[in-house]
Chimera marker file (.cmm) of the C-alpha trace (Angstrom):
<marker_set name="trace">
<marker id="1" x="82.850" y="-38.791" z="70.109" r="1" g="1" b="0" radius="0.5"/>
<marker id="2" x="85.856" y="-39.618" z="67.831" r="1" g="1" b="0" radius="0.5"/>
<marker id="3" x="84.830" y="-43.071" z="67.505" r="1" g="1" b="0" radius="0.5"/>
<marker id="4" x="81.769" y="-41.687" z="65.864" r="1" g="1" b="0" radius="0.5"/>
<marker id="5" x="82.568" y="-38.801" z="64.214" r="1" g="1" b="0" radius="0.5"/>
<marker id="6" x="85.808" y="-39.578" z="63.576" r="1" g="1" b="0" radius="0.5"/>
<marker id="7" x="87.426" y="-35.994" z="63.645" r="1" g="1" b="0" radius="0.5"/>
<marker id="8" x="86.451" y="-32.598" z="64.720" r="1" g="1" b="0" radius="0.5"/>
<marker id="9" x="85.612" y="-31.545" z="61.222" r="1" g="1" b="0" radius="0.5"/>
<marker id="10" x="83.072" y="-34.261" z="60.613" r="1" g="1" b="0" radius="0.5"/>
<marker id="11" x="81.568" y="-33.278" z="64.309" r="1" g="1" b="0" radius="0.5"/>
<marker id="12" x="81.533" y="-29.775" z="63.155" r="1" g="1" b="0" radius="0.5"/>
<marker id="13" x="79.941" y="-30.624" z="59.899" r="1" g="1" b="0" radius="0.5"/>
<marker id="14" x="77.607" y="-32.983" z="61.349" r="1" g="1" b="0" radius="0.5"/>
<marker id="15" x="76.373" y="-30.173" z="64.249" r="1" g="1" b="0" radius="0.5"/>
<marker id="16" x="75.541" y="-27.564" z="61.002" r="1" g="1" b="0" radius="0.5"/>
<marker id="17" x="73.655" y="-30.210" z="59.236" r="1" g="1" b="0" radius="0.5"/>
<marker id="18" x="71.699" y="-30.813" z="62.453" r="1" g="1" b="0" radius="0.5"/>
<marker id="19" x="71.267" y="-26.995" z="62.922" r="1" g="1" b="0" radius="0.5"/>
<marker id="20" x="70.233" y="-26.960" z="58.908" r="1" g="1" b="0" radius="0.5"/>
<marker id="21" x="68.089" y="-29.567" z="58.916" r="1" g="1" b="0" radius="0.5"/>
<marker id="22" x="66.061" y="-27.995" z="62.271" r="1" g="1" b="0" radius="0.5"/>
<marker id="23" x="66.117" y="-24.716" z="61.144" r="1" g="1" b="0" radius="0.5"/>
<marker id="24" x="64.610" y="-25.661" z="57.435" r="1" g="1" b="0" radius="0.5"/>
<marker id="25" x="61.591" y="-27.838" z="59.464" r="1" g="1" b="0" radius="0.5"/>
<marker id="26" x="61.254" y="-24.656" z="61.483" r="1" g="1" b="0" radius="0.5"/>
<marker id="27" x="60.412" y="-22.872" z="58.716" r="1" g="1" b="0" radius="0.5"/>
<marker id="28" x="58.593" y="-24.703" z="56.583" r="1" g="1" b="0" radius="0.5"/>
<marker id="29" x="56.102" y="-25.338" z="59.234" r="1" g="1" b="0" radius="0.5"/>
<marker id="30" x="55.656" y="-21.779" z="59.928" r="1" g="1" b="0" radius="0.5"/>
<marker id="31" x="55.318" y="-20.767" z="56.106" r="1" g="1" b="0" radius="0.5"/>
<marker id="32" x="52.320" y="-23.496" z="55.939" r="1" g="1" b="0" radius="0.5"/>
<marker id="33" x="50.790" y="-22.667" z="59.105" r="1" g="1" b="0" radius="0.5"/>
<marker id="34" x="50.991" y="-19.147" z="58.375" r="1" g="1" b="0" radius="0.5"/>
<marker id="35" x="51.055" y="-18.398" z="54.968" r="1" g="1" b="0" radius="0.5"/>
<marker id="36" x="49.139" y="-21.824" z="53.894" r="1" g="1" b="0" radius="0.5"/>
<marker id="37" x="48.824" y="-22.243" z="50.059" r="1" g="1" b="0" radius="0.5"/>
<marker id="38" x="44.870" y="-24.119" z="50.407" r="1" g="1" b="0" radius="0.5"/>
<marker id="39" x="43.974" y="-20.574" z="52.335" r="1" g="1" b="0" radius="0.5"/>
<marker id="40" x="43.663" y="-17.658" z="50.175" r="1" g="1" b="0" radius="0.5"/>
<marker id="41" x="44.490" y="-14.252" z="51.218" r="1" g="1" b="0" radius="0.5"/>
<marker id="42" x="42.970" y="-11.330" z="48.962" r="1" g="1" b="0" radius="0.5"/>
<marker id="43" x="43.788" y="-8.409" z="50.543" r="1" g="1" b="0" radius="0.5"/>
<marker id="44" x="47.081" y="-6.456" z="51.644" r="1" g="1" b="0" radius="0.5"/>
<marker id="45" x="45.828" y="-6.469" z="54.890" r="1" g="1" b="0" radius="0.5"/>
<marker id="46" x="45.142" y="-9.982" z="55.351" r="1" g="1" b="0" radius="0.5"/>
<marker id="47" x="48.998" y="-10.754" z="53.879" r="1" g="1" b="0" radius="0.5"/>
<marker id="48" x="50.546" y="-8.078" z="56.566" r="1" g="1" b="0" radius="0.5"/>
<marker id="49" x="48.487" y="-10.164" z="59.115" r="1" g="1" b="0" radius="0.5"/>
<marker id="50" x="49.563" y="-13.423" z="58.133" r="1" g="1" b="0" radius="0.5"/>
<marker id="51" x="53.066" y="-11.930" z="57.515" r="1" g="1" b="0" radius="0.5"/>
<marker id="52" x="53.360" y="-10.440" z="60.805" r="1" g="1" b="0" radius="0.5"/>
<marker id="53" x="52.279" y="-14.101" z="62.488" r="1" g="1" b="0" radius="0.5"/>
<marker id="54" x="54.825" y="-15.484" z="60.191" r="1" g="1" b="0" radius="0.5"/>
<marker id="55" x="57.336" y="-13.130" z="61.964" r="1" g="1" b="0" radius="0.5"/>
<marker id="56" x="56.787" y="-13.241" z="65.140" r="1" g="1" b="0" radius="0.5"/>
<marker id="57" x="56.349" y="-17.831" z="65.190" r="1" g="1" b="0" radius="0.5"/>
<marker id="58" x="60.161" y="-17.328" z="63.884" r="1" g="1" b="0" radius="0.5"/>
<marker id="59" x="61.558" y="-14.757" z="65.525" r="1" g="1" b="0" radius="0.5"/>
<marker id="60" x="60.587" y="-16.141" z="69.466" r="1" g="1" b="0" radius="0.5"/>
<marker id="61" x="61.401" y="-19.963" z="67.698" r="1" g="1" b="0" radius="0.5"/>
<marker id="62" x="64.710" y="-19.124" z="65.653" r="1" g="1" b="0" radius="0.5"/>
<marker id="63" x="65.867" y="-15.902" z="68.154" r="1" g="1" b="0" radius="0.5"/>
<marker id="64" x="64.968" y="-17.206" z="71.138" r="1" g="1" b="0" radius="0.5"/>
<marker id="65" x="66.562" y="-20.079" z="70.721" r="1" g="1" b="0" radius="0.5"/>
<marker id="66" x="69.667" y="-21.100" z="72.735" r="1" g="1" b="0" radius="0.5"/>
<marker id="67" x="70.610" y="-24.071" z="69.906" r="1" g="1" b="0" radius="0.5"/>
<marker id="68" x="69.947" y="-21.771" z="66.784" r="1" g="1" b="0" radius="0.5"/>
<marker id="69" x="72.368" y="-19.526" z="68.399" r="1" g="1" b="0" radius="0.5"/>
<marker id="70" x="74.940" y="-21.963" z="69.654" r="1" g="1" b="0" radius="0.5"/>
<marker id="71" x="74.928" y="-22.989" z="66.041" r="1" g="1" b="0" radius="0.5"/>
<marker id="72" x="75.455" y="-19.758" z="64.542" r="1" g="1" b="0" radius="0.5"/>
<marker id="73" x="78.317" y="-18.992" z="66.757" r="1" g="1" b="0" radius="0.5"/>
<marker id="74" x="79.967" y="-22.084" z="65.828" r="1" g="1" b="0" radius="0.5"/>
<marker id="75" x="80.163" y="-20.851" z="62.588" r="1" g="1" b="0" radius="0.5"/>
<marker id="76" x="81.543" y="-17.943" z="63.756" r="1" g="1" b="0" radius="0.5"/>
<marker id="77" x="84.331" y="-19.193" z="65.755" r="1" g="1" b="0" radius="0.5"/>
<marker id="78" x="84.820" y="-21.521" z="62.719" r="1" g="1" b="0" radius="0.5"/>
<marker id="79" x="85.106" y="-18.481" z="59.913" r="1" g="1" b="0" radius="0.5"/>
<marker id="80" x="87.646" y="-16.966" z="62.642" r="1" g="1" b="0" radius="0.5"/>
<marker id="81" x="89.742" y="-19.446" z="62.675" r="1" g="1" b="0" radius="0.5"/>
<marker id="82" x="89.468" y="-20.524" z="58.567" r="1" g="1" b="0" radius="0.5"/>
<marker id="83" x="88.381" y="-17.170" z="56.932" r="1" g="1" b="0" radius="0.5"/>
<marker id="84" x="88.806" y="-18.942" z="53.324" r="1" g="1" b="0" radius="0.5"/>
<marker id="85" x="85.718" y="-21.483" z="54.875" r="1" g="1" b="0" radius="0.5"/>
<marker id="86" x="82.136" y="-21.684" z="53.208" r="1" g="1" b="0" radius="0.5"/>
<marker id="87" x="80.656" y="-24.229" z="55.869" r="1" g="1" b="0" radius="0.5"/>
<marker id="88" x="77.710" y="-22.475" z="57.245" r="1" g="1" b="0" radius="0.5"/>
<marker id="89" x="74.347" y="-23.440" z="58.627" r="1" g="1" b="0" radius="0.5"/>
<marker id="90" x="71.904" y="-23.721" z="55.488" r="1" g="1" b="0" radius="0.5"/>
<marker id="91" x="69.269" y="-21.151" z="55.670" r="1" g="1" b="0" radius="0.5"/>
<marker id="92" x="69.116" y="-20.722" z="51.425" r="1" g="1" b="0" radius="0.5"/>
<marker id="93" x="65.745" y="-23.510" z="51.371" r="1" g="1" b="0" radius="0.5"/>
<marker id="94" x="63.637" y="-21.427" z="53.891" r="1" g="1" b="0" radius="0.5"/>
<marker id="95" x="64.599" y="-18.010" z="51.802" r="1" g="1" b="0" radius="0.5"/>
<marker id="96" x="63.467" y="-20.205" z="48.763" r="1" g="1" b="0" radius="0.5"/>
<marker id="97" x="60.326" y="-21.193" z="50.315" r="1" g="1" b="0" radius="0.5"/>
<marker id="98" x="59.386" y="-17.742" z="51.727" r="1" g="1" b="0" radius="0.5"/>
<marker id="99" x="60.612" y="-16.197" z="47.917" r="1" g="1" b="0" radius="0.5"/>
<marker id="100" x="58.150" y="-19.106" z="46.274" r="1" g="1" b="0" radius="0.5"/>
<marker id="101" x="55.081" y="-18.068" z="48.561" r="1" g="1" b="0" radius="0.5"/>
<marker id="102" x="56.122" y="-13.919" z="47.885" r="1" g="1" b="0" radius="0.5"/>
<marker id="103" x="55.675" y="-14.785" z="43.849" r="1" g="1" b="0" radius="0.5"/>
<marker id="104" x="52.496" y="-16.340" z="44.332" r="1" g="1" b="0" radius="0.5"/>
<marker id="105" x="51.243" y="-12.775" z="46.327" r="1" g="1" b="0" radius="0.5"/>
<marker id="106" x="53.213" y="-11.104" z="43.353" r="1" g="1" b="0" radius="0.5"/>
<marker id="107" x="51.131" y="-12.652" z="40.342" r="1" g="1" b="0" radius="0.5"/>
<marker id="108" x="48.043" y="-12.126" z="42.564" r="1" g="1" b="0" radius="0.5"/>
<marker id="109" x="48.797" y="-8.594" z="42.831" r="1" g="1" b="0" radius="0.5"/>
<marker id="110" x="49.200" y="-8.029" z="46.567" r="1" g="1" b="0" radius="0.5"/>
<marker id="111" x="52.835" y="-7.550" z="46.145" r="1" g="1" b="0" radius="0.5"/>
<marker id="112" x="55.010" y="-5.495" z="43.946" r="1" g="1" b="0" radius="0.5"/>
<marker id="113" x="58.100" y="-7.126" z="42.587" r="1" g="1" b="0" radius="0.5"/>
<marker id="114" x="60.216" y="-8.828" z="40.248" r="1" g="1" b="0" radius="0.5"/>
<marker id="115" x="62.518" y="-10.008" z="42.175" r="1" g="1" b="0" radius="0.5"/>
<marker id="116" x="60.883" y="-12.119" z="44.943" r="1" g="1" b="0" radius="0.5"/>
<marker id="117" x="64.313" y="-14.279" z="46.221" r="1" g="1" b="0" radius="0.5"/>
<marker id="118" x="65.310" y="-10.254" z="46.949" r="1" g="1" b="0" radius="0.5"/>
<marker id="119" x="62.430" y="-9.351" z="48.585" r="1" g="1" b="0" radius="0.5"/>
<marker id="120" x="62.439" y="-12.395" z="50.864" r="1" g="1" b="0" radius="0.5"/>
<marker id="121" x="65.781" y="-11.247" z="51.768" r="1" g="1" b="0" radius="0.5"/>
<marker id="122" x="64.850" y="-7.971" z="52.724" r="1" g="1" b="0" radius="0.5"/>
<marker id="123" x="61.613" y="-9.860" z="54.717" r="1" g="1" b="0" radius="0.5"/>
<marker id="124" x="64.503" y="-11.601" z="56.680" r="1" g="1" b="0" radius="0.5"/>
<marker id="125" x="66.534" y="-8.619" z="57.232" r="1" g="1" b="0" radius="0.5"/>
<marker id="126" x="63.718" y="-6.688" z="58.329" r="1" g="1" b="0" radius="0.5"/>
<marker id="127" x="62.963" y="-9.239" z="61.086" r="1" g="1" b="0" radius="0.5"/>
<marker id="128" x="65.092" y="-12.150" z="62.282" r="1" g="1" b="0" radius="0.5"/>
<marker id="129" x="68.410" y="-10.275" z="61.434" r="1" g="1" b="0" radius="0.5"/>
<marker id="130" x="67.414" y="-7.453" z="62.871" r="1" g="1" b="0" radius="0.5"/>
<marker id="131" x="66.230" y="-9.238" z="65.518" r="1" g="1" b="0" radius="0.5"/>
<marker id="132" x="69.380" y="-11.115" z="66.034" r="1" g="1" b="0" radius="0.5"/>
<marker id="133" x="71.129" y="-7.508" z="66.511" r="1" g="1" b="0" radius="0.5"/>
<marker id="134" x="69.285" y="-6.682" z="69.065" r="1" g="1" b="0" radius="0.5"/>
<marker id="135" x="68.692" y="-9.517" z="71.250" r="1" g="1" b="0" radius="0.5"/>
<marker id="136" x="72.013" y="-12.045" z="70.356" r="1" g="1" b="0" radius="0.5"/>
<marker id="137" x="71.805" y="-13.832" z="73.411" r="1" g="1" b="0" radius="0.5"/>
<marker id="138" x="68.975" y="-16.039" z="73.865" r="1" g="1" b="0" radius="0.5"/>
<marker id="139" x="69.338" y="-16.612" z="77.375" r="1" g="1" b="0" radius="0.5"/>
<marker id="140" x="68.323" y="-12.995" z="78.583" r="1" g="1" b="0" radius="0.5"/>
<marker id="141" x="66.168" y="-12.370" z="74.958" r="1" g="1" b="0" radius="0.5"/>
<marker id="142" x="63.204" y="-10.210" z="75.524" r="1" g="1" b="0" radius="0.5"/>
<marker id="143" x="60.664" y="-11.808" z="73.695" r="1" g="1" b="0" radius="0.5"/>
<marker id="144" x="57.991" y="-8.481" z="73.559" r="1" g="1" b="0" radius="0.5"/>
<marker id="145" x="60.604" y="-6.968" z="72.028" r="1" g="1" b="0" radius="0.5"/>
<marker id="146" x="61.277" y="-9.622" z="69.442" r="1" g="1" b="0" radius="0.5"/>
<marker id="147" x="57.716" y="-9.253" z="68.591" r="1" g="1" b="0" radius="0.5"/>
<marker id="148" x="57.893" y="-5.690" z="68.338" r="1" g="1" b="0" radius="0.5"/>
<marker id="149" x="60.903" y="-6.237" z="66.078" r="1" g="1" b="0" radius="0.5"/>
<marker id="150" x="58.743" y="-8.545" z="63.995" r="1" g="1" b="0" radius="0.5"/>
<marker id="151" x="55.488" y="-6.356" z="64.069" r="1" g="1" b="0" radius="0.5"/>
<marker id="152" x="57.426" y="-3.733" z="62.681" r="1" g="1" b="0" radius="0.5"/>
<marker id="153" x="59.800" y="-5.292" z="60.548" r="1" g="1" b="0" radius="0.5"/>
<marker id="154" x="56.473" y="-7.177" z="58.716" r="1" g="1" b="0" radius="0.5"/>
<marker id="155" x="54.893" y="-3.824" z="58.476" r="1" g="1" b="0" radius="0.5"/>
<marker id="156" x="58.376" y="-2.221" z="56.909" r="1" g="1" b="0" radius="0.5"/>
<marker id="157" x="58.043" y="-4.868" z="53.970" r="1" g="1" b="0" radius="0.5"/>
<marker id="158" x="54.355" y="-4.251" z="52.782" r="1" g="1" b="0" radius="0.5"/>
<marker id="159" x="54.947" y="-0.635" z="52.997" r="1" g="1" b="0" radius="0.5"/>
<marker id="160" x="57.527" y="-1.340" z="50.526" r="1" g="1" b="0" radius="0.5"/>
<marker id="161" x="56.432" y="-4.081" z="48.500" r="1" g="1" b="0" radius="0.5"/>
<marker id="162" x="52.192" y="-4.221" z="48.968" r="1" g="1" b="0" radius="0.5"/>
<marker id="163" x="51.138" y="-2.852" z="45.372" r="1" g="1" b="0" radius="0.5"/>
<marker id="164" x="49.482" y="0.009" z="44.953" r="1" g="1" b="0" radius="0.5"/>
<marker id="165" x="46.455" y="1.105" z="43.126" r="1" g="1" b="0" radius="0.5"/>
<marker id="166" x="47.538" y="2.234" z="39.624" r="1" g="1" b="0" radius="0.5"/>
<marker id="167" x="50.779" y="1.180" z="39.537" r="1" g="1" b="0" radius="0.5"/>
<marker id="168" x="52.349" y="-1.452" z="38.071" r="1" g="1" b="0" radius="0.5"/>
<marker id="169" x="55.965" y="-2.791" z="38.234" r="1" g="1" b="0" radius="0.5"/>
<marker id="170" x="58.746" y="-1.981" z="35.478" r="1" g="1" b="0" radius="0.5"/>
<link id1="1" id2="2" r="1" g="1" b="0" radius="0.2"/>
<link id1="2" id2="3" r="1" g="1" b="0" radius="0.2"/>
<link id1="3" id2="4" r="1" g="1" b="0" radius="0.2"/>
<link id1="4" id2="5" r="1" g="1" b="0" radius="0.2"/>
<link id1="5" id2="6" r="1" g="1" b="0" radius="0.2"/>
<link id1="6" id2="7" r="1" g="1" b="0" radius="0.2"/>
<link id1="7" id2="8" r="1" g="1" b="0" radius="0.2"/>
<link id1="8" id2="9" r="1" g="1" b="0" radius="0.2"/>
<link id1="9" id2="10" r="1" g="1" b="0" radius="0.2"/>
<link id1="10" id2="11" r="1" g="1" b="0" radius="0.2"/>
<link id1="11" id2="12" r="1" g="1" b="0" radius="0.2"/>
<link id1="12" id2="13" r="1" g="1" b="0" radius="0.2"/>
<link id1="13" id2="14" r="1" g="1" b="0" radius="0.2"/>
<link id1="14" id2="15" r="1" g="1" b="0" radius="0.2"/>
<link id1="15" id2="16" r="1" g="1" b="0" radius="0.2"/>
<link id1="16" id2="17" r="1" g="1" b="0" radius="0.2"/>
<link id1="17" id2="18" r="1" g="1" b="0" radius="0.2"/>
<link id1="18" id2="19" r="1" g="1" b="0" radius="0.2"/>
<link id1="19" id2="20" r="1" g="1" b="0" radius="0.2"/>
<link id1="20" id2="21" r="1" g="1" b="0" radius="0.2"/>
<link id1="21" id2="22" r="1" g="1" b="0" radius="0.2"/>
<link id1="22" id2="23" r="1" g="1" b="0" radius="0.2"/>
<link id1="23" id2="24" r="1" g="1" b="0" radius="0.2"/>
<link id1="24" id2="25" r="1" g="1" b="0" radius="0.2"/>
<link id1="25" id2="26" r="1" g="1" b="0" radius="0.2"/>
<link id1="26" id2="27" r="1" g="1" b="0" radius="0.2"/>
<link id1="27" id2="28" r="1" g="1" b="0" radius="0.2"/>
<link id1="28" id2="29" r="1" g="1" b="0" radius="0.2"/>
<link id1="29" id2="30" r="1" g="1" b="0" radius="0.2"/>
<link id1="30" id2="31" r="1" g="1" b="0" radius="0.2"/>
<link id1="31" id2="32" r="1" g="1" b="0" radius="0.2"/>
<link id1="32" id2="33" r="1" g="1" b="0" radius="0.2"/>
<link id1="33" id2="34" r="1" g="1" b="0" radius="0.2"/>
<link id1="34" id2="35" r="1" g="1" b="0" radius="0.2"/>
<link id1="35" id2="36" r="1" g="1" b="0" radius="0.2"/>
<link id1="36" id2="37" r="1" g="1" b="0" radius="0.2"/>
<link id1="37" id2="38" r="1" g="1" b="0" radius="0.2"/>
<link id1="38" id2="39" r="1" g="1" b="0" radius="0.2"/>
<link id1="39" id2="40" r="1" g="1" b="0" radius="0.2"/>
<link id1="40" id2="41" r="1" g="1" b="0" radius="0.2"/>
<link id1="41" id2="42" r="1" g="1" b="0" radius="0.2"/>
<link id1="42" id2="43" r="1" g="1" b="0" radius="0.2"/>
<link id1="43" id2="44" r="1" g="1" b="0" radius="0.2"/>
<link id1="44" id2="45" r="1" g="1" b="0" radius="0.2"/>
<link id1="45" id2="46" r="1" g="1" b="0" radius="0.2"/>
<link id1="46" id2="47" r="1" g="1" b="0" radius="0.2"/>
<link id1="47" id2="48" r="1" g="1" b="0" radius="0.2"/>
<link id1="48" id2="49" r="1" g="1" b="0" radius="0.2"/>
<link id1="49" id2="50" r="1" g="1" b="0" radius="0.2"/>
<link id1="50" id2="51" r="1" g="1" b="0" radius="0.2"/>
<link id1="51" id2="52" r="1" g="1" b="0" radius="0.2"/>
<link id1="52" id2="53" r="1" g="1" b="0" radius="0.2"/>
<link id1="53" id2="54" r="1" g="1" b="0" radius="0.2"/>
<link id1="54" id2="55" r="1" g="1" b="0" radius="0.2"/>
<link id1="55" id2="56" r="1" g="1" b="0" radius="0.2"/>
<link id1="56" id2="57" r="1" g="1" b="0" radius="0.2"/>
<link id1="57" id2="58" r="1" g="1" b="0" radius="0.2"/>
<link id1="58" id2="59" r="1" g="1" b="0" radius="0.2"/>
<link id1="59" id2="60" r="1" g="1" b="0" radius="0.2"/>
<link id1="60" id2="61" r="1" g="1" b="0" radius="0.2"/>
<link id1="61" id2="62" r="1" g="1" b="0" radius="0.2"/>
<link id1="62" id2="63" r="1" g="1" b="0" radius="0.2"/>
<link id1="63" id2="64" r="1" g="1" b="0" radius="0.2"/>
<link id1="64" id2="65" r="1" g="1" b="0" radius="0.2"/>
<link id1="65" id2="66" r="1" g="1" b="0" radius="0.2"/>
<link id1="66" id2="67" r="1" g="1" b="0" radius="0.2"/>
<link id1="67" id2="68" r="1" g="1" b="0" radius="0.2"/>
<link id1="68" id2="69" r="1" g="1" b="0" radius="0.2"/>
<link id1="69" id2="70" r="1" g="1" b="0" radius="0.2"/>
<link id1="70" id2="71" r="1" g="1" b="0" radius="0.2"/>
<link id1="71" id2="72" r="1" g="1" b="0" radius="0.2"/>
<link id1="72" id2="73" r="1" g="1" b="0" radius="0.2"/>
<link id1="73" id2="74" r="1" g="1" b="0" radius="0.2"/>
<link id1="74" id2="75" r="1" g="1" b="0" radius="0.2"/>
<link id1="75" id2="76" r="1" g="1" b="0" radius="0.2"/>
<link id1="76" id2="77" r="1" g="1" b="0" radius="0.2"/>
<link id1="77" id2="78" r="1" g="1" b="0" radius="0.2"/>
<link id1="78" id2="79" r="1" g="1" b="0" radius="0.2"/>
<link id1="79" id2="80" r="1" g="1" b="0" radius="0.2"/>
<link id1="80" id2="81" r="1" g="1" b="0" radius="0.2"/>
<link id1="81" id2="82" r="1" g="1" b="0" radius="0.2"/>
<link id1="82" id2="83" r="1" g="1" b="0" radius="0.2"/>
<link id1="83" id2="84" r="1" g="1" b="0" radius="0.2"/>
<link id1="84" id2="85" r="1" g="1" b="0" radius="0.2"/>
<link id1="85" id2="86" r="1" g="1" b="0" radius="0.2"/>
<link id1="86" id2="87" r="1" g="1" b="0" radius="0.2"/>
<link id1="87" id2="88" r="1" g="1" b="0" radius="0.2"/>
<link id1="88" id2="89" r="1" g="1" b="0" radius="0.2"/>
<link id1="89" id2="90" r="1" g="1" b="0" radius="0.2"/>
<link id1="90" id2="91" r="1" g="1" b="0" radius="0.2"/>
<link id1="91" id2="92" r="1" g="1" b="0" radius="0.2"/>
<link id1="92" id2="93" r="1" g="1" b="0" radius="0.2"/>
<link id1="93" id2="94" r="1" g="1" b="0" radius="0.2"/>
<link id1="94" id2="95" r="1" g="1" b="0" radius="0.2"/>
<link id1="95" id2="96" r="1" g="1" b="0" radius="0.2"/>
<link id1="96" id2="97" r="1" g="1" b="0" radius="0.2"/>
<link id1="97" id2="98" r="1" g="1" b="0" radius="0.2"/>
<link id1="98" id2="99" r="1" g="1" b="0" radius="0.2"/>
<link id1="99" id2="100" r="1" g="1" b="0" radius="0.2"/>
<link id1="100" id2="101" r="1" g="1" b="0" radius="0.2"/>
<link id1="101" id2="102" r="1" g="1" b="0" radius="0.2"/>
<link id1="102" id2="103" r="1" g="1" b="0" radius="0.2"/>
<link id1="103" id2="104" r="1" g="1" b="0" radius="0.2"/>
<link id1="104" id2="105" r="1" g="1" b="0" radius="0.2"/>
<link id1="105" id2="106" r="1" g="1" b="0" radius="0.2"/>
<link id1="106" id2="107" r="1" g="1" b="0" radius="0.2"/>
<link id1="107" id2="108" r="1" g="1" b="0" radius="0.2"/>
<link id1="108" id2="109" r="1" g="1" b="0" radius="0.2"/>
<link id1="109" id2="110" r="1" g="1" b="0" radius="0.2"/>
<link id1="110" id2="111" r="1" g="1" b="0" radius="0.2"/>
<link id1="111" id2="112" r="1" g="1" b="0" radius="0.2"/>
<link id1="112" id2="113" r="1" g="1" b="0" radius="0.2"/>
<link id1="113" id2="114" r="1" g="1" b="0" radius="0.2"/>
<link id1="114" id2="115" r="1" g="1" b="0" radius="0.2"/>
<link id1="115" id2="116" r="1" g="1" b="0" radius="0.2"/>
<link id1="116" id2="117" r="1" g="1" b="0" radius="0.2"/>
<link id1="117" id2="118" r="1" g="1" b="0" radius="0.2"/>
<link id1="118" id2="119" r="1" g="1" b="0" radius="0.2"/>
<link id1="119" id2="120" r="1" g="1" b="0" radius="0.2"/>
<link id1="120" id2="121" r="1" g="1" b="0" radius="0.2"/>
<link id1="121" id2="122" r="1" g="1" b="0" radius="0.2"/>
<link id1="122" id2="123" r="1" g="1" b="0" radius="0.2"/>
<link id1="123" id2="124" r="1" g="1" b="0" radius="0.2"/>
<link id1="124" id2="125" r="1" g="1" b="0" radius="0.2"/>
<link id1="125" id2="126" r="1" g="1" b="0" radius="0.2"/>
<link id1="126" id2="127" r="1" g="1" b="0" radius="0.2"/>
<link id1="127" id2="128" r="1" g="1" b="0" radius="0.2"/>
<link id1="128" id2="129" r="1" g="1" b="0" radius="0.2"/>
<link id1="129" id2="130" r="1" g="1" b="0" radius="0.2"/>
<link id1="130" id2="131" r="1" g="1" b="0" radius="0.2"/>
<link id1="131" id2="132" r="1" g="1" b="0" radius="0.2"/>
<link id1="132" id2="133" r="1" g="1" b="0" radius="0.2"/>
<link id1="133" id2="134" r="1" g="1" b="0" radius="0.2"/>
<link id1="134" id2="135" r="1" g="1" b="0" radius="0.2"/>
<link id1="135" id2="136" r="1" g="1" b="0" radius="0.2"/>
<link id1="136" id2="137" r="1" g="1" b="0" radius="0.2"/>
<link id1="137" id2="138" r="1" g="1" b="0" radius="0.2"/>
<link id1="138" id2="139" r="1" g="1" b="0" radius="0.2"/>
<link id1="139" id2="140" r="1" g="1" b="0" radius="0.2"/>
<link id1="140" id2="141" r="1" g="1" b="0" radius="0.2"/>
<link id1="141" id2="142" r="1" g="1" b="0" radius="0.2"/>
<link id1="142" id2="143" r="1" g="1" b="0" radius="0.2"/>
<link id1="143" id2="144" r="1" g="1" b="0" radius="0.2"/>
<link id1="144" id2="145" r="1" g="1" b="0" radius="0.2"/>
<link id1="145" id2="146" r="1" g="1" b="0" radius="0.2"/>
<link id1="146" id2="147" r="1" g="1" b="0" radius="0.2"/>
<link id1="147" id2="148" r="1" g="1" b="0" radius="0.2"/>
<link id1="148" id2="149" r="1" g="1" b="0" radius="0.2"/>
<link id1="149" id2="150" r="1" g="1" b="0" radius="0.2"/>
<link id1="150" id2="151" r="1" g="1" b="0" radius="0.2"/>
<link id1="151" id2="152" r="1" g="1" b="0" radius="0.2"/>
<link id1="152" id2="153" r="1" g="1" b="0" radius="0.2"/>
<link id1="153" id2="154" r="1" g="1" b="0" radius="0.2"/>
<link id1="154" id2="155" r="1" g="1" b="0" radius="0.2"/>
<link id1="155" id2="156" r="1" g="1" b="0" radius="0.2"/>
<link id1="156" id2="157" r="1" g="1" b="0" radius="0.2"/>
<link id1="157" id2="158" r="1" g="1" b="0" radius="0.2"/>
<link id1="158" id2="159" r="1" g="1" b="0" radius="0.2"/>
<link id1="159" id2="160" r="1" g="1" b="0" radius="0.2"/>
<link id1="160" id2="161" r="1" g="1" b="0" radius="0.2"/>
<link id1="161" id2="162" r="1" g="1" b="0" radius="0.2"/>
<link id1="162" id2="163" r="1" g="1" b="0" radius="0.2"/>
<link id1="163" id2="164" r="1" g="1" b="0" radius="0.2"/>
<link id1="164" id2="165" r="1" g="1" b="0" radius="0.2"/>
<link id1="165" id2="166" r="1" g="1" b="0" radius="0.2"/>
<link id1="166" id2="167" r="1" g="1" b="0" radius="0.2"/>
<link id1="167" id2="168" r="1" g="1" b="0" radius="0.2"/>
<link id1="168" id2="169" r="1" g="1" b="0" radius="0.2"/>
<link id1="169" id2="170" r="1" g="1" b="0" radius="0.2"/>
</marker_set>
């Protein structure tokens, strides 16, 4: 292992690109499979549907998953040990990604908001890190619930972002 990596650092930093690079392929094949840009969704309900599939492909891919998690734990132990460190696994591409697709449902007028990057946030905090919370070990993960988690958690958002008749944002 040293003879290739050289030191533990470079193993470490090799594992979260790995764990990036995975994670960001993860995603973006669940965005186009379920939130595809050639197929058009008109209505709120179609978006919550296609939202909710979204969901629930990550959640039992990303939660369930006994490398996602072995990954985020390294960080863990890593920020434990060096509190000042900013080495982390990348998730920010995805959040763009998901944020790019929520401004497209935005200027078509099935969303309300400004602010898409935040409401992708709140998308991911409403499922997969809630998610997370409730099921952190993948080994004994109840996957029904994760999908409950992510039924819900898609439903949360467009009752909070789908716009409304008559009303248009600030």
């Amino acid at each position: 292992m040293y003879d290739y990596f050289g030191d533990k650092r470079r193993l470490f930093l090799a594992i979260l690109s790995d764990v990036s690079e995975s994670l960001l392929a993860t995603g973006r094949r669940a965005l186009d499979e379920h939130l595809p840009e050639d197929r058009p969704i008109t209505t709120v309900g179609q978006l919550e549907a296609a939202l909710t599939a979204l969901a629930i492909d990550l959640g039992t891919t990303v939660v369930g998953s006994a490398d996602y998690s072995a990954g985020f734990a390294l960080v863990a132990q890593e920020r434990l040990r060096t509190p000042t460190t900013d080495d982390d696994i990348e998730t920010a591409p995805v959040q763009a990604a998901l944020a790019e697709r929520i401004a497209r449902f935005a200027e078509d007028g099935l969303l309300d908001t400004d602010t898409p990057r935040l409401a992708a946030d709140h998308f991911s905090a409403l499922t997969l890190l809630l998610a997370y919370e409730r099921q952190p070990v993948p080994a004994t993960a109840d996957l029904d619930e994760i999908r409950q988690i992510m039924i819900d958690g898609a439903h949360a958002f467009i009752r909070a972002y789908a716009r409304r008749e008559g009303h248009r944002p600030a």
